[in-house]
Structure formats: C-alpha cells, structure tokens
N, C-alpha and C positions, 0 to 999 in steps of 0.2 A: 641345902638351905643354909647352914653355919657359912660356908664357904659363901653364899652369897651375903650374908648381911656380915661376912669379914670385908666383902669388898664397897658393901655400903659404906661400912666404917673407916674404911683408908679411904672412898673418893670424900669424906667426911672432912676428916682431918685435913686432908691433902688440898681440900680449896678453904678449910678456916687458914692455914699454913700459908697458902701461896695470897689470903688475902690479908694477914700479919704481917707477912714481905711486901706486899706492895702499898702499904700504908707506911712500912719502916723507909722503904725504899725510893716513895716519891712523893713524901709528907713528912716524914722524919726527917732522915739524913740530907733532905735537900735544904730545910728549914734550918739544919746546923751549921752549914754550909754557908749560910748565907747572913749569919751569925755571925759566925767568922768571918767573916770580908767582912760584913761591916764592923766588925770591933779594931778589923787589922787595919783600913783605911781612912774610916771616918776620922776626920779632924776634931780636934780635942773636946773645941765646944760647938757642937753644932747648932745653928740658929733653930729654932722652933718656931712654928707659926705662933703672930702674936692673933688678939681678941680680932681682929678687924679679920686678917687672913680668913680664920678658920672662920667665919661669918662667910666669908664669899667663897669659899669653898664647899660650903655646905650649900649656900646655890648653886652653884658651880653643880654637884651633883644631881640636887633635885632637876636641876635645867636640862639634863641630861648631854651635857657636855663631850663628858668624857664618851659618846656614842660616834662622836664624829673626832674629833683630837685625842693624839696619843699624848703621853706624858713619858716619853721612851726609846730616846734615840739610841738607834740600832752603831754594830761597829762596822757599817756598810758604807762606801763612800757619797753613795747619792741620800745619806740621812746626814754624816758628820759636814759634809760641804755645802748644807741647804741651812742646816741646825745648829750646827756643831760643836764639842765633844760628846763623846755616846756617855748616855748615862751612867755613872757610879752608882752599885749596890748601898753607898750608905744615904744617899740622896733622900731615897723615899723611906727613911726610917721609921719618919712620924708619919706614914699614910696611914691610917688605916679609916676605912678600908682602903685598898689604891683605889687611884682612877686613870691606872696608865691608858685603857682604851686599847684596840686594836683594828681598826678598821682605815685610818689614817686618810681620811675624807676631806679635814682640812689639815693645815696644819703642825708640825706638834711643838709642841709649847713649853717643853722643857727647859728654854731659855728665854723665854717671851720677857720676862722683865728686864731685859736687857735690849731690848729692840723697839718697843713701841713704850713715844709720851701716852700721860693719863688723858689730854685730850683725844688722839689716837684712840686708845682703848673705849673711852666714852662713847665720840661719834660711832666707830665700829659696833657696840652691842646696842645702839640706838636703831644705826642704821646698817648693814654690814655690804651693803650696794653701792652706798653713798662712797666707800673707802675704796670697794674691790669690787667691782663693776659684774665679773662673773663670777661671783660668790653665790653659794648657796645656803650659808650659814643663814638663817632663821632671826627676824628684829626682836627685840626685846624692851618695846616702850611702854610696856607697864613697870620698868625701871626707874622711868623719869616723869617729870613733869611734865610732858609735852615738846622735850627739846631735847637735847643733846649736851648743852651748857645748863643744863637744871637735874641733874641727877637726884636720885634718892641714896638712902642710905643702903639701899643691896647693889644699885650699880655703882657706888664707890668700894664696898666690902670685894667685888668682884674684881673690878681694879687691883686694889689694893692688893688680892690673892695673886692674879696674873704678875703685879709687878715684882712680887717674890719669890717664883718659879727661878729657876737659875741662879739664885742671891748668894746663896750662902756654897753653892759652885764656885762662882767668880770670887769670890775671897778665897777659899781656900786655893784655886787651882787658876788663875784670870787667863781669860781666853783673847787666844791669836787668831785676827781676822784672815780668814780663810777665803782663797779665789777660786771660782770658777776653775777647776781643770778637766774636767771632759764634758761630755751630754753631747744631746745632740745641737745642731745649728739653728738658733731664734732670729728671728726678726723684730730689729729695733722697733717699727712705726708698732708691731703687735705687741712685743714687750710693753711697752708703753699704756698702750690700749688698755691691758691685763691688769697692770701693777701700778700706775702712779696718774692716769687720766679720773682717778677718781676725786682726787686731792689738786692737782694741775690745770684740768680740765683738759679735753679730746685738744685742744688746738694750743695746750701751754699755757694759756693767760691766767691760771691762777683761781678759776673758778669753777671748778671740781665740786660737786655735791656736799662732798664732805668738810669742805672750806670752813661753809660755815659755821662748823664747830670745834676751828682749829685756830689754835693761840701759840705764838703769831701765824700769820696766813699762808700757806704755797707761796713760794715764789712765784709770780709771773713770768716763766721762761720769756717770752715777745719782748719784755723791757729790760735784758740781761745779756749781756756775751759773753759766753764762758770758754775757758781752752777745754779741749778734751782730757786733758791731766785732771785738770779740777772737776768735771762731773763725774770722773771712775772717781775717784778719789772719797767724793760724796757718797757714790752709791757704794762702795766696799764700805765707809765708816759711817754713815747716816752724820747727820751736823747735832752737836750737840745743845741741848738746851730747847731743842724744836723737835715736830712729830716727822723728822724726816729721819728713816730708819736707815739702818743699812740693811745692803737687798742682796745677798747672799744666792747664788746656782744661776742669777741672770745673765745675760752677753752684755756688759758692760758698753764695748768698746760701741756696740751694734745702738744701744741705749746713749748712747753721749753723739753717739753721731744724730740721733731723732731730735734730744733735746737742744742742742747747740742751730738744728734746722729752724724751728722756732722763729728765733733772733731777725727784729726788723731793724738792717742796718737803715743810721742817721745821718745824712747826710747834714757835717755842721761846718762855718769855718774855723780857722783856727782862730783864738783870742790873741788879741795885741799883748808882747810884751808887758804893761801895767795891769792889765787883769791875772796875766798870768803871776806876776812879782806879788800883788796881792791875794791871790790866789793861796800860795805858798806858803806865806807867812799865816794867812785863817789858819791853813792847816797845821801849821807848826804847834801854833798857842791853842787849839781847839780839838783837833780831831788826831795829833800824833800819837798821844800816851794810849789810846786804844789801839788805831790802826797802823802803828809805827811809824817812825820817819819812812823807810821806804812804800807804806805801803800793804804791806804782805800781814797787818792781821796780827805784827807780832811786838805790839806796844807793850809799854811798861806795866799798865790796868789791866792787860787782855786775858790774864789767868786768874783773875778778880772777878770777872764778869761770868753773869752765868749761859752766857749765847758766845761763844768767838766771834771777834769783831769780824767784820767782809774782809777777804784780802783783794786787792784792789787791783792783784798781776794778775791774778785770775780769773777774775770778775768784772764787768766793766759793765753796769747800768745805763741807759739810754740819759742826757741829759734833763728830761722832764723828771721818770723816774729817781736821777740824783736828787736835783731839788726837790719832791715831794717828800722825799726821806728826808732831808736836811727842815725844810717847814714843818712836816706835821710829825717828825718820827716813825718811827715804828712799832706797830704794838705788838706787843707780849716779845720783846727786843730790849734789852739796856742804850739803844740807841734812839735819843731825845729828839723835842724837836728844837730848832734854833732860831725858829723868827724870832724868838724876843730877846734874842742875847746881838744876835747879827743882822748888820744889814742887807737890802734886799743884794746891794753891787756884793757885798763880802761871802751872801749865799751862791749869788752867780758865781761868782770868781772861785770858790772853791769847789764848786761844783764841776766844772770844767778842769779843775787842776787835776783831781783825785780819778781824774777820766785818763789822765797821762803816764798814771804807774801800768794799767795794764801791758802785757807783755804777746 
C-alpha cells in the first residue's frame, strides 16, 4: 500500500514537473525570445497605429479577415517572390491580439499598403469580383452608401488599416522589386483573365467592372501601343499615382505579349512638313516640361506631379485617343485639357508630332 501511493506521489509530481516545463519551455522562454529580437531589431521609433488604423482593424477582425489572409510572410521563396520580405519579429509588436491568420485563402497582406490605391482598396471591399474575377473573398456593402466612390467611415478606417500594413517596413528597411524566378509556366491570355480583366476589361478596352470606381480609369489597351519593355516594366513596378499595382509571381513577358495583342493598328498618312514644324514648337512651349524634349516622361515638372507624365518612346496612343486626351484631359491625371488654350490646327499638329517619339 505505501509503495503504491509512493508511486501515486512521484507520477504526482512528475506530471505537475513535466507540466512546469512545458509552460517554461513553450510559453516562457519562447516569449523571451522573442523579446529579444524584438528589442535587438526593431528600429528606434517604431510607427504605432494611429486612431483611424486601429478602427479598421478592429473591423478587420470582427469581419473575420484574418480567416482567410495571413499577416506572415514565410522565408520561403514562393511567399518572399509573391509578397516580399518575410516578416520581422518587431513588425507585429503592437498586435495584440495578432491576426497573422494561417490558412492563406487569399492573399497575405503584409505589404498591402504598398501595392494597392485607396480607390483599388475601396472598389475591391465593395465588390471583390468586380477587381478579381475569380475571387472568393465575400462584398462588404454595408460599408458604403450604395457604391464604391461613397464609402463610410469603416470602409475608409479599413483602408486606411490595409494601407499601413508594410509602412513602417519600408522605412526602416525599403524593398527591392523582386522577379518572377521559377514556378511553373502561365498563359498570358489566362493570366490576364485571372488578374487584370477585371479593371481592363476581357477584350482590353478599359471597361472592367471595377472601372467604375477607379480614379483615373484603366487604360484602354485597343487605343495604346506599347513595346514589350514598357508593359514588364509596368507590371514589375505598377505606375504611380494610379490603382495599377505591381504584379509580383506572374509571367510577365507571356502577359505583355496579351496586352500589346490588344493594339488596333491605324492606318494614318504622314502630315506635311508645316503641320509637323508646328506640331513641334505646341510641344516645345506646352507639353515639354512635363514630358520632356525627347519625349520619354522625363521633363523638368515630372517629379512635381503626382502621376509620371506618359513617355511617349514607349507609348504611342491611337491619333483619336491623343486628341481626346489633349481636349478633355484626363481624369484623376495632372494632365489638363487644352481646347481652351489651343487651337483645333495646334491640337491636331501636336497630336501627330508626340506620335513620332515612339521607338
């Protein structure tokens, strides 16, 4: 009888012991741990969510968000080349609770504020079809008023949260756009279909579901010729000042070859010498300090503006397309309209000239 309730009393001890140790061992000492990287790492002052963040974070939660997106790039290559840098231990200091997620359904968003405009953001939790065609992400329009461009005050608090994901990353540590280096082989006309017919539209022209709650609008691939340098180029860096993102894991080159298909060549003649001479000179006194004397985007004004100006070796809009930019401008663009400064011969003739820089 002793003998047995001695061995009561040692399996006794022996699992309060072994349950001491494993509270020391993977609740303690892991939580010091992690103390420590973050004290050794974290940059000096690190930014704190301000009033608005932690509002749309706290929807963010009740929305149940974090069920379907991680908050947690791995140091794996198919996360850092989709995502990328894998996340620092001092990043989520101030979560609490986290919401890193783990099921990785859509998404993760550890750098989201770095990728998508607020109009982007908006249409997407309006409509998340309208943007990404086979998306199964859930709408959210008791957000807004009815629309997309009428938000409330939780679908801007959520924005606002989304666009400071990554923020205070990219200050301390600014990230280098990352290429596609392996996967397997995509099809342009599908990439397409997947990732930017939402916004473009299936056939290019600019009128994608999502359009219309994007400021300023898709380009029109059909009224645009591009060299294949300048569509990778776009899609590694998205264009700044507009909801066109960079697209990070996709086949670029498979992708510039869809979009450049597009393109309805015009058949025009060439303008006489005197349209052209005047041509020249509109552009000189009018259109250079943004878009350079040659052309290329890279005027005197064009790091003043908050869109980069077109560049014009790259680029080369259909002759209607020039002129309607040149009369009406273009919105949510720093690029004006000009009937009332020019005439109808000075709109033509420049319109034709700035047709001449592409390469």
């Amino acid at each position: 009888m002793k003998s047995l309730r001695m061995s009561y009393l040692v399996a006794g001890l022996g699992g309060v012991g072994f349950f001491a140790m494993s509270v020391l061992l993977l609740g303690v000492w892991p939580g010091r741990v992690l103390e420590e990287e973050t004290r050794r790492t974290s940059p000096k002052n690190p930014l704190a969510l301000t009033v608005s963040e932690k509002r749309g974070r706290q929807i963010y939660a009740r929305e149940g968000c974090a069920y379907c997106h991680t908050q947690q790039i791995r140091q794996l290559d198919a996360d850092t080349v989709r995502f990328g840098k894998s996340t620092a231990v001092w990043e989520t200091q101030f979560d609490y609770p986290h919401l890193w997620g783990t099921r990785r359904i859509g998404p993760d968003l550890s750098r989201e504020g770095s990728l998508h405009s607020e109009d982007w953001q908006l249409t997407h939790l309006y409509s998340p079809q309208a943007v990404v065609p086979d998306s199964v992400m859930p709408a959210f329009p008791a957000l807004f008023d009815g629309a997309p461009d009428r938000p409330l005050q939780g679908a801007r608090d959520v924005v606002t949260y989304l666009a400071g994901l990554g923020y205070a990353r990219a200050l301390a540590e600014p990230e280098i756009a990352l290429k596609k280096t392996s996967g397997p082989p995509a099809n342009g006309d599908d990439a397409y279909a997947h990732n930017c017919a939402g916004c473009h539209g299936p056939h290019g022209e600019g009128d994608g579901p999502a359009a219309a709650g994007l400021s300023p609008k898709p380009a029109n691939l059909v009224e645009h010729e591009y060299t294949e340098a300048h569509v990778i180029t776009v899609l590694e860096r998205g264009i700044r000042g507009s909801s066109m993102q960079a697209w990070r894991g996709l086949p670029h080159h498979d992708i510039a070859h869809t979009v450049r298909g597009f393109y309805r060549p015009v058949r025009e003649p060439a303008p006489p010498p005197a349209i052209r001479d005047l041509g020249k000179q509109v552009y000189a006194d009018h259109c250079a300090q943004c878009h350079g004397e040659n052309g290329d985007g890279k005027g005197s004004a064009a790091p003043e503006v908050r869109m980069a100006p077109t560049d014009f070796t790259s680029e080369r809009p259909t002759p209607a397309e020039t002129l309607r930019a040149l009369r009406q401008g273009v919105a949510g663009t720093p690029m004006a309209p000009w009937n009332t400064k020019l005439s109808e011969a000075e709109l033509s003739a420049v319109a034709y000239y700035v047709r001449g820089f592409y390469r």
